[in-house]
C-alpha positions, -999 to 999 in steps of 0.1 A, spaced: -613 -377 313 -646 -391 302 -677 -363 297 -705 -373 325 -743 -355 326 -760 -343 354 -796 -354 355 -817 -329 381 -802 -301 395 -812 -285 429 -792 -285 463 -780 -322 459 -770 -320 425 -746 -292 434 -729 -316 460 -725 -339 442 -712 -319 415 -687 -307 434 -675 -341 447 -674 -351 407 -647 -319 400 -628 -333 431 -626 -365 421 -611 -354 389 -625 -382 366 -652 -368 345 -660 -339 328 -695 -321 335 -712 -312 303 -738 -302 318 -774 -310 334 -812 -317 323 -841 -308 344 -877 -302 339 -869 -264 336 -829 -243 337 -815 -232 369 -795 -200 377 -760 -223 379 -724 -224 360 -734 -258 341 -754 -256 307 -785 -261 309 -788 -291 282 -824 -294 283 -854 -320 299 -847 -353 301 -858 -364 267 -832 -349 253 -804 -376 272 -808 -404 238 -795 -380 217 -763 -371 238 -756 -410 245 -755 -410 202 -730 -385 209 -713 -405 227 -715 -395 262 -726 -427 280 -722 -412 318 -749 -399 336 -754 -389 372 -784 -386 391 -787 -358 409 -825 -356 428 -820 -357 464 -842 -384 481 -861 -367 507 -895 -377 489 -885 -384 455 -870 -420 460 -901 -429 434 -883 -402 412 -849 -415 413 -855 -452 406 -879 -442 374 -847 -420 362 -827 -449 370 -845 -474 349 -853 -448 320 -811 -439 315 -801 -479 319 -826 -485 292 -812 -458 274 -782 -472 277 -759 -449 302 -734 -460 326 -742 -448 366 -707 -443 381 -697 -444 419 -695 -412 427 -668 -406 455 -654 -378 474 -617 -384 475 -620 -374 514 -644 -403 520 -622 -433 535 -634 -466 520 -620 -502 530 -611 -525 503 -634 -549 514 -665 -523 508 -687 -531 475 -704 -502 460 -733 -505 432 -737 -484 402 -747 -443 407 -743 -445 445 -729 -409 458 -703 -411 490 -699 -376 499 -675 -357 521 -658 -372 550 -676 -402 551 -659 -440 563 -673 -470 553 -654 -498 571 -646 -533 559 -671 -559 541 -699 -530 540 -721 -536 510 -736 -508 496 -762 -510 471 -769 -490 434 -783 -455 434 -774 -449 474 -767 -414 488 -740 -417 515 -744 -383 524 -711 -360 544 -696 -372 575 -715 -406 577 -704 -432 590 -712 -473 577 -692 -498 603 -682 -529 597 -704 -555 580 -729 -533 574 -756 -534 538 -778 -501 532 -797 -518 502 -806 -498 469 -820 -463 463 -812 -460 502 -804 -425 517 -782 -423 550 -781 -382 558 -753 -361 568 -739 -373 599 -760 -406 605 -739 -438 619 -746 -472 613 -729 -496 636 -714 -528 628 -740 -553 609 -767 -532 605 -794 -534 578 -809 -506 556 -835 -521 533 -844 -505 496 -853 -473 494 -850 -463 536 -843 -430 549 -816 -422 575 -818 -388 593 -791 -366 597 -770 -374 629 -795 -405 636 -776 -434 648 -786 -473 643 -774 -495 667 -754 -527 661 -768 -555 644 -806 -535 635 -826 -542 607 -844 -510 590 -875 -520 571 -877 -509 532 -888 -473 527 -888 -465 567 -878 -432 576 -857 -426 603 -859 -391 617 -827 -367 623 -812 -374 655 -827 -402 665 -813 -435 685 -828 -470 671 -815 -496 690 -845 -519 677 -854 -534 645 -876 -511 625 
């Protein structure tokens, strides 16, 4: 079992924390954040201290900021730890049901529940948050967010960086424009 770091802790971070335990392939060290949390991980620290665990040789790191106005955030974290030199795992709860045609990029989270059916592509640094659900032929692009619940039908588009309410549904064959927010519960059955 390889050591991983949690970067940012909040309400995300402890989800996907959780789905790290379950899925029984890392070990959590512990987290950094601008100041310590009341939580069972060690507080390691801010995030200027990551270069000295990588000489450590811990080289996995996890981001852990939820999007919801912070997808700036979580692409500068991105770039700082690849320049650092970390690896991003997938992230996967081992109740999410994935085809073997799916493609998933680096430090994308697929929590609870969640089916992503055959020749999706998923992009790097994606939150596929619990009980959504990605159809067939679908591609949410990088640093995109799709919220508890949402469904994408088959061959729908999620540009970089767009935000997918919780329980919102996207209708078959819909493009989402980069960084559009698409609020909870909502029905798009045009391109956005």
């Amino acid at each position: 079992m390889e050591d991983i770091i949690l970067v940012g802790f909040g309400g995300h971070a402890k989800s996907v924390a959780d789905c790290i335990e379950r899925q029984k392939l890392y070990r959590i060290i512990g987290y950094t954040d601008i100041e310590k949390h009341d939580s069972t991980y060690k507080y390691l620290g801010k995030d200027d201290i990551l270069k000295n665990y990588l000489k450590e040789g811990i080289k996995n790191a996890a981001i852990c900021i939820g999007y919801m106005g912070k997808d700036n955030l979580r692409e500068a974290l991105y770039t700082k730890l690849k320049e650092i030199g970390y690896k991003l795992p997938v992230i996967k709860d081992p109740s999410a049901i994935i085809s073997s045609s799916v493609t998933i990029g680096e430090g994308t989270f697929v929590g609870k529940s969640v089916v992503i059916n055959s020749e999706a592509q998923i992009g790097k640094m994606c939150i596929i948050n619990t009980k959504s659900l990605i159809e067939h032929e679908c591609s949410v692009h990088d640093f995109a967010h799709i919220s508890v619940g949402a469904t994408l039908c088959g061959q729908v588009e999620i540009g970089n960086a767009a935000f997918i309410g919780a329980n919102a549904t996207i209708i078959q064959c819909i493009h989402i424009s980069p960084k559009k927010i698409i609020p909870a519960g909502e029905t798009i059955r045009i391109h956005v």
